[in-house]
C-alpha positions as CSV (number, residue, x, y, z in Angstrom):
1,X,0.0,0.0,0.0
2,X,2.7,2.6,1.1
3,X,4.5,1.9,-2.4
4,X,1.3,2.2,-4.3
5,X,0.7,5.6,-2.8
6,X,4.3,6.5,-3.8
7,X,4.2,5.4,-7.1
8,X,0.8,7.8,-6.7
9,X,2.2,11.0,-6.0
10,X,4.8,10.4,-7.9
11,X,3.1,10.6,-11.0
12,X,0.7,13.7,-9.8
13,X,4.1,15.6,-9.6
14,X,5.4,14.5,-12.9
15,X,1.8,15.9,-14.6
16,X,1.6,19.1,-12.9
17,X,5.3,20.0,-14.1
18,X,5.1,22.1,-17.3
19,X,5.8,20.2,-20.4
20,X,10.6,20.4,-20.7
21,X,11.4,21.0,-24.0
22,X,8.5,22.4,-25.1
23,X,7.6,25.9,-26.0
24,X,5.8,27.8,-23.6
25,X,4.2,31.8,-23.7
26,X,6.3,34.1,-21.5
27,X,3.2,37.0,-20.8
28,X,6.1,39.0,-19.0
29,X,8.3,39.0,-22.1
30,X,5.2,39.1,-24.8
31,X,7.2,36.1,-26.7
32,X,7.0,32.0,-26.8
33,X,10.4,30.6,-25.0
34,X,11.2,28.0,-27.5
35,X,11.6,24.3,-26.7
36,X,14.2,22.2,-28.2
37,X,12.3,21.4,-31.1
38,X,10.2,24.1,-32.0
39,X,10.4,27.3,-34.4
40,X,8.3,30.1,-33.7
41,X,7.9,33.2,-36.4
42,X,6.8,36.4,-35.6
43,X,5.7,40.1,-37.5
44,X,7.7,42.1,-35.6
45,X,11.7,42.2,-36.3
46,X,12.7,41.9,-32.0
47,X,11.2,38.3,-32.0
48,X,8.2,39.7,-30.2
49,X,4.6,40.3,-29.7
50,X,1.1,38.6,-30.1
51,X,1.2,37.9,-34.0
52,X,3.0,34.8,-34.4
53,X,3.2,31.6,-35.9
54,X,4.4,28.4,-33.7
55,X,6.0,25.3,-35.8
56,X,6.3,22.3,-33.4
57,X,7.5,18.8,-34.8
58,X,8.5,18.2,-38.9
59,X,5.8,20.8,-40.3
60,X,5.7,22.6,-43.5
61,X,3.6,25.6,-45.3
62,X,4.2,25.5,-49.0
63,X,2.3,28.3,-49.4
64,X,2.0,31.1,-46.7
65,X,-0.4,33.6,-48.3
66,X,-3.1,30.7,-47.0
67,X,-1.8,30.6,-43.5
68,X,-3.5,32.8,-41.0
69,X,-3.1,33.2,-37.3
70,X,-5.5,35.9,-34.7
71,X,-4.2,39.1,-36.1
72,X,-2.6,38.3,-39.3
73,X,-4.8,37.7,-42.3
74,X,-1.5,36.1,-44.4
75,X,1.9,35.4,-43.5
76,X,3.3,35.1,-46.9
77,X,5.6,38.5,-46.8
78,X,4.8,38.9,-42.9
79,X,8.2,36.9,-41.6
80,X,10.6,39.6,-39.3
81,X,12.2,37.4,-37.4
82,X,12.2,33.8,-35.8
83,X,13.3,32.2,-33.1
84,X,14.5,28.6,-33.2
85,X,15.1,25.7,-30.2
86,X,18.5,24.0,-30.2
87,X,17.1,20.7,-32.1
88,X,15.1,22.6,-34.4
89,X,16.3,23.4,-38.2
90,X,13.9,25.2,-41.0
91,X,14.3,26.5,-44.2
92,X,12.7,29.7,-45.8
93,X,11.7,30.4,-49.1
94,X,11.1,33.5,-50.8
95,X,9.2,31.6,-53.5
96,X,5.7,29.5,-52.9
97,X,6.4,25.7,-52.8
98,X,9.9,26.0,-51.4
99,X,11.2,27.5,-54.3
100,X,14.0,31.1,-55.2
101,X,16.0,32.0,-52.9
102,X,16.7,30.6,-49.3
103,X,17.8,30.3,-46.5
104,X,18.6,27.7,-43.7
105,X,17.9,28.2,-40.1
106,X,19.1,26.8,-36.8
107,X,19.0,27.1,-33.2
108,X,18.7,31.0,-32.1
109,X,17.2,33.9,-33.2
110,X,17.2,35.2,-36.3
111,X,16.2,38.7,-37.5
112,X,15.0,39.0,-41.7
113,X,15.5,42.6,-41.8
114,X,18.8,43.5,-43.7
115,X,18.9,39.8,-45.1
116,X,18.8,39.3,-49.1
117,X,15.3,37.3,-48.2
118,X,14.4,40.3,-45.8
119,X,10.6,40.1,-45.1
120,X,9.7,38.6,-48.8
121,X,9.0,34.8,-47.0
122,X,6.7,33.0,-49.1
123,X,7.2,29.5,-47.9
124,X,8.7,27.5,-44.8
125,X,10.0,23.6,-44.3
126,X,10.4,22.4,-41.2
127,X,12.5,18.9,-41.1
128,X,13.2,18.9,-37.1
């Protein structure tokens, strides 16, 4: 009995612990801390803000101009800046269906602005 009970709270601590490695919202810093695997994108160029799109797991968007998200009507052309977790690699496109020119992203954050791609996204691939 005294084991079961163990075993019990136990696993009622493990499920109240956030989620490791995963991203979570910071409200104080208006920004997602990325987990390992994840990419997050956002509108604004500081890697900021409530208008942004979260990539979790292998994902891709072939076409952004369909992708919307609460306060952006399109991303395609929307991409400032992105934030990636230290597992995580993605590759931009300025051209629908991964096509033009790109560029290859990992862990860290990365501003578009001054970039030859600058904000002129029109596809993202995802592979980790």
């Amino acid at each position: 009995m005294k084991r079961l009970f163990s075993l019990l709270l136990v696993a009622v601590l493990v499920v109240g612990l956030p989620m490791i490695g995963q991203a979570q919202w910071d409200a104080q810093q208006n920004k997602w801390i990325v987990g390992d695997n994840d990419a997050v994108f956002y509108t604004n160029a500081s890697c900021t803000g409530p208008q942004y799109l979260l990539m979790q797991g292998v994902s891709e968007y072939p076409i952004l101009h369909s992708v919307t998200t609460p306060g952006v009507k399109s991303w395609n052309n929307k991409v400032a800046c992105a934030e990636l977790g230290k597992n995580a690699v993605v590759t931009v496109y300025k051209v629908q269906y991964y096509k033009g020119a790109s560029l290859e992203l990992t862990a860290g954050v990365h501003s578009f602005i001054g970039t030859r791609l600058g904000t002129d996204i029109s596809s993202i691939r995802k592979s980790q």
